[in-house]
C-alpha positions in Angstrom: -10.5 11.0 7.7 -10.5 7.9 5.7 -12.5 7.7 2.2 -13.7 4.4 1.1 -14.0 3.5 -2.6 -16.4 0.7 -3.3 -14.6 -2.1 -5.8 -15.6 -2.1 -9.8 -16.3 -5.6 -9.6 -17.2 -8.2 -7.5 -14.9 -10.5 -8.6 -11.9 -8.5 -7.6 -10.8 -8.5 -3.9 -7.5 -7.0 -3.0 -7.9 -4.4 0.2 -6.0 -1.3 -0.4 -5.3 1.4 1.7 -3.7 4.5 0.2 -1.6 7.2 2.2 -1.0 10.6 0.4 -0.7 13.9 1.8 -2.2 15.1 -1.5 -6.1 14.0 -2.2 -6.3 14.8 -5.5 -3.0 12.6 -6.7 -4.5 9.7 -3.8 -7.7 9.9 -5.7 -5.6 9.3 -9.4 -3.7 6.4 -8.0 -7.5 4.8 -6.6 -8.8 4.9 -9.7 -6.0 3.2 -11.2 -6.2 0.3 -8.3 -10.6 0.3 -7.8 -10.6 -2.0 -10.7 -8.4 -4.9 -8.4 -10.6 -4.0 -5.2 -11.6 -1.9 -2.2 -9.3 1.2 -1.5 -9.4 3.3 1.5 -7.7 6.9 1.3 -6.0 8.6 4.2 -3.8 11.7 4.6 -1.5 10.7 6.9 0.9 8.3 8.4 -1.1 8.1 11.9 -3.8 7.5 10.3 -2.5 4.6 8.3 -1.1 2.8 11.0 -4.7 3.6 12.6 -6.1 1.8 9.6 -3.9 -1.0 9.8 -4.0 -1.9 13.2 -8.1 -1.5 13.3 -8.5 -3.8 9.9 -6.2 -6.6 11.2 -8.4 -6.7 14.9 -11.4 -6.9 12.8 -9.9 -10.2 11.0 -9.8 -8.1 7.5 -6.0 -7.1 7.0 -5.3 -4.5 4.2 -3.5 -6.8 1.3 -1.5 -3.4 -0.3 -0.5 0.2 1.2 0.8 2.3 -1.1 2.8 5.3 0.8 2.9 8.5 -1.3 3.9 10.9 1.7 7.1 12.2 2.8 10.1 9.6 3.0 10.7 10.4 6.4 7.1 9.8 7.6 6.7 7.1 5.1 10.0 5.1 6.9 8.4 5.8 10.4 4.5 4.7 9.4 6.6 1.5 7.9 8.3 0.7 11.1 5.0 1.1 13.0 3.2 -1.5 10.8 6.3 -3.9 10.5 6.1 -3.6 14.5 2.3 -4.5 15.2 3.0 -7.9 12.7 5.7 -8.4 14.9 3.9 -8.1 17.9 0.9 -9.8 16.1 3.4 -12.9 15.2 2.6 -12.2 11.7 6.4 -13.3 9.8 7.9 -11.2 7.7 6.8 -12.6 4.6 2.9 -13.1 4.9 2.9 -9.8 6.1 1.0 -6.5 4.3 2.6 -5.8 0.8 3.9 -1.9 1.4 4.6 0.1 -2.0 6.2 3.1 -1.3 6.3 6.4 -4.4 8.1 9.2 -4.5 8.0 12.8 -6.8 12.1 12.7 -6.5 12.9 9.2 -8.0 14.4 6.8 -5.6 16.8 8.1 -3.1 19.3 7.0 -1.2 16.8 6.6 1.4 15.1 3.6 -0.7 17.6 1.2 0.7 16.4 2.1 4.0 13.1 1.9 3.2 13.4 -1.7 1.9 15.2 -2.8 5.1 11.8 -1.5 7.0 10.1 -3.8 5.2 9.2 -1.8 1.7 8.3 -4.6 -1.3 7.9 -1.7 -3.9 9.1 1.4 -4.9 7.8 3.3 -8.0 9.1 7.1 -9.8 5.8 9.7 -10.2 4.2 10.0 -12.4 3.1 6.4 -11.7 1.9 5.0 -15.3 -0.8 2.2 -14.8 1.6 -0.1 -16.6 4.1 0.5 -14.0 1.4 -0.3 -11.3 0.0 -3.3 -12.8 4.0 -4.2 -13.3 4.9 -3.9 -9.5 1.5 -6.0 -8.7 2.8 -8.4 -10.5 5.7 -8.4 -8.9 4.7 -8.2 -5.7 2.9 -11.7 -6.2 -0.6 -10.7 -6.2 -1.0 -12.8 -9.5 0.2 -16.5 -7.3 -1.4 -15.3 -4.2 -4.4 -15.4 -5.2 -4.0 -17.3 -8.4 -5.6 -14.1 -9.7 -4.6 -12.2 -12.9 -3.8 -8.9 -13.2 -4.4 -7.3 -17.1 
């Protein structure tokens, strides 16, 4: 059951679909991304991948997932996506930007996550500092020769 958040602004246009198991901390992390863009909530991994695969047939591919859900469904909904590009002949590096959170801190696990294909990886509480921070990172600023605050 996906929610759609209509963008702040015009102007901005990043697609953004957000995965968390929890509405009510999914809904805190879309208001810290609606002023960048469209964001989509849903609860689970199938459901991203759903997303995914039914906005890149439509010809309007997500630019950001951020994964708040458990690591071991948040690997396996990573492999899933990093498979359809694959199949889709999308490379590696103009694929989806995937940001991955976790309430433990980063793991052990991380390392596995990034070799799935994980660009990000932020601590909760996520600060909208440390958001706009990993954007930036994550080259939305060059992209799109749009800047972040």
């Amino acid at each position: 059951m996906a929610q759609k958040k209509p963008a702040a602004k015009k102007e901005k246009f990043l697609k953004m679909l957000i995965v968390d198991d929890n509405p009510s901390v999914g809904q805190g992390l879309c208001q810290m991304l609606a002023p960048f863009g469209e964001t989509v909530i849903v609860v689970t991994g199938k459901e991203a991948v759903a997303a995914f695969r039914s906005a890149l047939q439509e010809g309007k591919p997500y630019d950001l997932i951020c994964h708040m859900i458990s690591e071991a469904e948040g690997r396996e909904t990573l492999r899933q996506i990093r498979i359809i590009e694959k199949v889709k002949g999308i490379h590696p590096l103009d694929g989806i930007k995937i940001m991955m959170t976790t309430a433990a801190g980063i793991s052990k696990s991380s390392d596995e996550n990034f070799e799935s294909g994980c660009e990000g990886y932020l601590n909760r509480p996520i600060s909208e500092q440390k958001l706009i921070n990993l954007l930036k990172t994550l080259s939305f600023n060059d992209r799109w020769n749009y800047r972040l605050y």
